[in-house]
Every structure is written in C-alpha cells, then in structure tokens.
C-alpha positions in Angstrom: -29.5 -54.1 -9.0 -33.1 -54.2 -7.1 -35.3 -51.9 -8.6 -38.7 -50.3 -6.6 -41.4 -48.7 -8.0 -40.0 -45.8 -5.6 -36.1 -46.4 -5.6 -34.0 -46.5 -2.6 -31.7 -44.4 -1.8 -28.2 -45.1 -1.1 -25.4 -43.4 1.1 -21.5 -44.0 1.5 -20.4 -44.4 4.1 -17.0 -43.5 5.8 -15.2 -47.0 5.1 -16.2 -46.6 1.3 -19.2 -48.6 1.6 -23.3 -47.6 0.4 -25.7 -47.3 3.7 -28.7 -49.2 2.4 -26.8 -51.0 -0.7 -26.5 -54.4 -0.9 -25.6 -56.2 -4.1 -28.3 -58.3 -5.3 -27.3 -62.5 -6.4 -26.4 -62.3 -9.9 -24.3 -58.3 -9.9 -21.2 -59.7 -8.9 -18.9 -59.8 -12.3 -21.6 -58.8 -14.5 -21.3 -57.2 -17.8 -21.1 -53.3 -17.4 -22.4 -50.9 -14.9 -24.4 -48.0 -16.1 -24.0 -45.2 -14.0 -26.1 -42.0 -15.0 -24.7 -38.5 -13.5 -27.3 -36.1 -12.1 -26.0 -34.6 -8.9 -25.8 -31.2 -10.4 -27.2 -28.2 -9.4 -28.3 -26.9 -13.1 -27.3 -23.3 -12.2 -27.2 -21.9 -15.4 -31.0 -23.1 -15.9 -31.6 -21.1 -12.4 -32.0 -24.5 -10.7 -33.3 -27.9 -11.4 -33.8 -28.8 -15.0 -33.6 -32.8 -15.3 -37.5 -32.5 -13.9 -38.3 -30.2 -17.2 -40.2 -31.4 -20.4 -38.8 -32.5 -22.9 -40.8 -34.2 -25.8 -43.5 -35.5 -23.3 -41.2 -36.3 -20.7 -38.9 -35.3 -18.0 -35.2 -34.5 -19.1 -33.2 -36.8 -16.8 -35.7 -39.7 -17.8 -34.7 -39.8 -21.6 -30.6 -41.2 -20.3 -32.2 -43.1 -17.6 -34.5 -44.8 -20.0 -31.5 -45.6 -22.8 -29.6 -46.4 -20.0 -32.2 -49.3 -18.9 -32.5 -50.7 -22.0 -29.2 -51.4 -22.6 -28.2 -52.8 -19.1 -31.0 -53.6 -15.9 -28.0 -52.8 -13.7 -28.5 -49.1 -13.6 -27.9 -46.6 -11.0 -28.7 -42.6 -10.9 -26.2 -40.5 -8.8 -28.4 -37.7 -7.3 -27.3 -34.7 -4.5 -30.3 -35.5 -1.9 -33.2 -38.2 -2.0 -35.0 -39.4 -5.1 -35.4 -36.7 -7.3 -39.3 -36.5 -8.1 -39.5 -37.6 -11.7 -38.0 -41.0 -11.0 -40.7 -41.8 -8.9 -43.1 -43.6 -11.4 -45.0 -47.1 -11.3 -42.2 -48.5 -13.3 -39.5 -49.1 -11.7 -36.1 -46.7 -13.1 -33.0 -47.2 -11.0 -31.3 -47.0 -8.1 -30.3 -44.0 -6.7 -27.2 -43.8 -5.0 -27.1 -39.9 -2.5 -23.9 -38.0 -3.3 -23.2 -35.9 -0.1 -20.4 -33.9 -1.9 -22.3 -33.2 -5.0 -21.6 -29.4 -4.6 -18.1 -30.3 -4.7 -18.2 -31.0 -8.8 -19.1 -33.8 -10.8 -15.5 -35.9 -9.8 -17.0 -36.8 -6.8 -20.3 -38.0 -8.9 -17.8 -40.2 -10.7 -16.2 -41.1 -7.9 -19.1 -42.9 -6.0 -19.7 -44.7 -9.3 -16.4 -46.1 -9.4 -16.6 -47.7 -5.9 -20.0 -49.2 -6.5 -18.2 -50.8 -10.1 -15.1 -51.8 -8.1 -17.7 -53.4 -5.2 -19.4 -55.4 -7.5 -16.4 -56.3 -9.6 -17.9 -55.2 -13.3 -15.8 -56.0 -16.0 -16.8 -52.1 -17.1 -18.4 -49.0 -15.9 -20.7 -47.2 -18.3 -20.9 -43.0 -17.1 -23.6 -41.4 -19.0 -24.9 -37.5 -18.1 -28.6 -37.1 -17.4 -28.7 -34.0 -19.1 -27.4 -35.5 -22.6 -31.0 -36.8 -23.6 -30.6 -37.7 -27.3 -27.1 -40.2 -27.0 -28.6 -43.4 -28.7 -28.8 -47.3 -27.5 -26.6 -47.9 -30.5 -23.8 -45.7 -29.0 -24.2 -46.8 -25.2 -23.7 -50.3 -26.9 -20.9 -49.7 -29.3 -18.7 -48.1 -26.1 -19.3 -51.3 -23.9 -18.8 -53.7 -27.0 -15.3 -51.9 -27.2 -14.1 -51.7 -24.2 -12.0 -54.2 -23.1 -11.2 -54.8 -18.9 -7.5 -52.7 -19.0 -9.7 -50.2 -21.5 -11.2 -47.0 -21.9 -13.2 -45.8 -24.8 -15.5 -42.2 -25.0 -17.5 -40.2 -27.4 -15.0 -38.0 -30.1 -16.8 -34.7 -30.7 -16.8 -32.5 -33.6 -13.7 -30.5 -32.1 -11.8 -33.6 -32.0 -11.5 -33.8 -28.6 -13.3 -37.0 -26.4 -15.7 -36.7 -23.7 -19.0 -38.6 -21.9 -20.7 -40.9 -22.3 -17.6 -43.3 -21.6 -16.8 -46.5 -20.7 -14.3 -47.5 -18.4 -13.1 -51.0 -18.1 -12.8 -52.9 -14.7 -9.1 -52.3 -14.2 -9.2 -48.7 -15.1 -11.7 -47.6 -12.4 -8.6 -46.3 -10.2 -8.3 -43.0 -12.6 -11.7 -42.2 -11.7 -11.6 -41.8 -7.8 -8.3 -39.5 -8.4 -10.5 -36.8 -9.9 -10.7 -33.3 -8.8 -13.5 -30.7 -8.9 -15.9 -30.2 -11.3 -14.0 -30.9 -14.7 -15.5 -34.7 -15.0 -13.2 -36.8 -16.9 -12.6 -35.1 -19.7 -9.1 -34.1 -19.2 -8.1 -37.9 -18.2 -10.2 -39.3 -21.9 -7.4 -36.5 -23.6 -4.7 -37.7 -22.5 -2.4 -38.7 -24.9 -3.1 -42.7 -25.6 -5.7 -42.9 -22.3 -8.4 -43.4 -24.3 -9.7 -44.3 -27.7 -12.7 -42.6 -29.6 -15.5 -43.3 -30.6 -17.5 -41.5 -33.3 -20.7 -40.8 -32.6 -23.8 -38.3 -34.5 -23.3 -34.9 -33.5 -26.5 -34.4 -32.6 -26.2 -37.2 -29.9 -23.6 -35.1 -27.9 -26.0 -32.2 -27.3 -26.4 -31.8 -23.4 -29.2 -29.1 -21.7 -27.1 -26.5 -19.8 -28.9 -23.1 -20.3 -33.0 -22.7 -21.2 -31.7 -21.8 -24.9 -30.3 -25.7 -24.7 -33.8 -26.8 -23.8 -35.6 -24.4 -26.8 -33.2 -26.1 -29.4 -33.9 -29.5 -28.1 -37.4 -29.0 -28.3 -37.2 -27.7 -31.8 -35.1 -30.2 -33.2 -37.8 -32.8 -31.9 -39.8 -31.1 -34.1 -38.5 -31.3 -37.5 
C-alpha cells in the first residue's frame, strides 16, 4: 500500500471497485493483507472510544501499530474520513470509508475482502481495533498457518474461535456472504471451517464498555 503522513481515504464504488485506490507496484500476490476493523460506532462507550488513552496512546493505534509491524500492507476500515488519531507524522495506514458501517461489522469485512481478492493476497489478516493487547507473535503465528484454501482464528477460553483471523486467498468468498453485525464468528464455528489457534487470554481482551477501558488500564499497571 501507499502510505501518507495524512492517509487517503478510499470509497467503493458501485462496480466493487475503491474511488481513490489504486494498488501500488509490488501488492499484487503479496504475502497477507492486514485489514484492521474500526467502523463501529462504540455505543456502549456513549460514542467514539478508539481516539481514548490507553497507556500513552490512543486505543485504535495499539492494533494498527502490531498490525504495521507485521505486514507494511495495512489498511484501517473506518465509517467517515480519517479518524483523528491516525493522523500523525508517521505514516499508519490506509483507510478505506465504509458507507454501510451502521449496517454491522459484515459489511466491514466485506470491503476487506474485495480489496484481498483485488490485489490477489495469498491471505487476509482481520484484526479489531478495539483488541489492543493481541501480540506480533500471534498476528504471525495465524499467517504462518494459514495456507491459500485455509482459515485459522483465535480459540478463546470458552472454547469457541473468534478474531483476529486469517483467511486464505481462496476462502475470501465466505466473507462477502456475511450478514449484520455478528462478524465472523459464527462462520470460524462451524464445524471443520476453521482451525484454532491458542493464544494468552489476556490477548483476546477487546474495549467495549468504559469498565473495559479501567481494566485495561490497570492491568498495564501491574
């Protein structure tokens, strides 16, 4: 991707296309795409919470910045314009406008998919912005294991599997299927859709509610 010290921002378009995307020389059949979620509204926080502190720095930028380190080919799926903490002197990612954003996080993962598919990644890499302690270690075991006709995700104390996940190259169909705001967490649970991958507990804690945000900050504490 092309990154700005104020990203772009980028639109679909009716025929599937971004307005104001254009793959850079070099994209085409890389590695893995790393697509970090953040088009929610954060009503349970009583609005925007990725712009909030947490351990010096804004919420959202804590996935972003993992995100970077594993891959330069990052983009930030936002609900309007470049949300106001990404715009620092170093350059973050590209943000890519999700117009249906209100509609639930599918049509997040949606847009993601078609960018992956456009550039012809062997894997897709969804992250959530507001899951700020999941580790380089982890974004790089899911990649290392997923294979093109593979998908691999997170398993969580409950058993069950859920994001971050990777999605290989031929599986980025299931994704623009989705429905609402239930993500792709009922697709990873699927019987034999998925494998897992285990993971600290303490990596799969996301900020929903300003009690999520007092925790997090404590823990950074101790």
């Amino acid at each position: 991707m092309q990154y700005l010290a104020s990203p772009s921002v980028c639109r679909p378009t009716p025929d599937g296309r971004f307005e104001g995307y254009e793959p850079p020389d070099g994209t085409t059949g890389m590695t893995a795409l790393v697509a970090v979620l953040g088009a929610g509204a954060g009503s349970r926080m009583g609005g925007g919470k990725l712009h909030l502190d947490l351990g010096g720095r804004p919420v959202g930028m804590w996935a972003v910045s993992v995100a970077r380190e594993l891959s330069p080919s990052v983009v930030f799926i936002a609900s309007a314009g470049v949300p106001v903490w990404l715009e620092a002197p170093l350059p973050q990612a590209e943000v890519v406008h999700n117009p249906d954003a209100a509609s639930g996080m599918a049509s997040s993962l949606a847009l993601a998919a078609h960018i992956a598919a456009e550039i012809a990644v062997s894997s897709l890499l969804v992250t959530l912005a507001d899951m700020p302690f999941v580790s380089l270690e982890t974004l790089r075991a899911l990649v290392a294991q997923t294979d093109p006709g593979e998908i691999s995700a997170c398993r969580y104390p409950d058993g069950r599997l859920g994001p971050p996940a990777c999605f290989g190259g031929q599986r980025l169909g299931a994704l623009t299927e989705l429905k609402g705001d239930t993500g792709a967490r009922h697709l990873l649970n699927q019987p034999g859709f998925a494998k897992g991958i285990a993971v600290p507990e303490r990596e799969l804690v996301d900020i929903d509610t300003p009690e999520d945000l007092e925790r997090a900050r404590g823990s950074m504490t101790r």
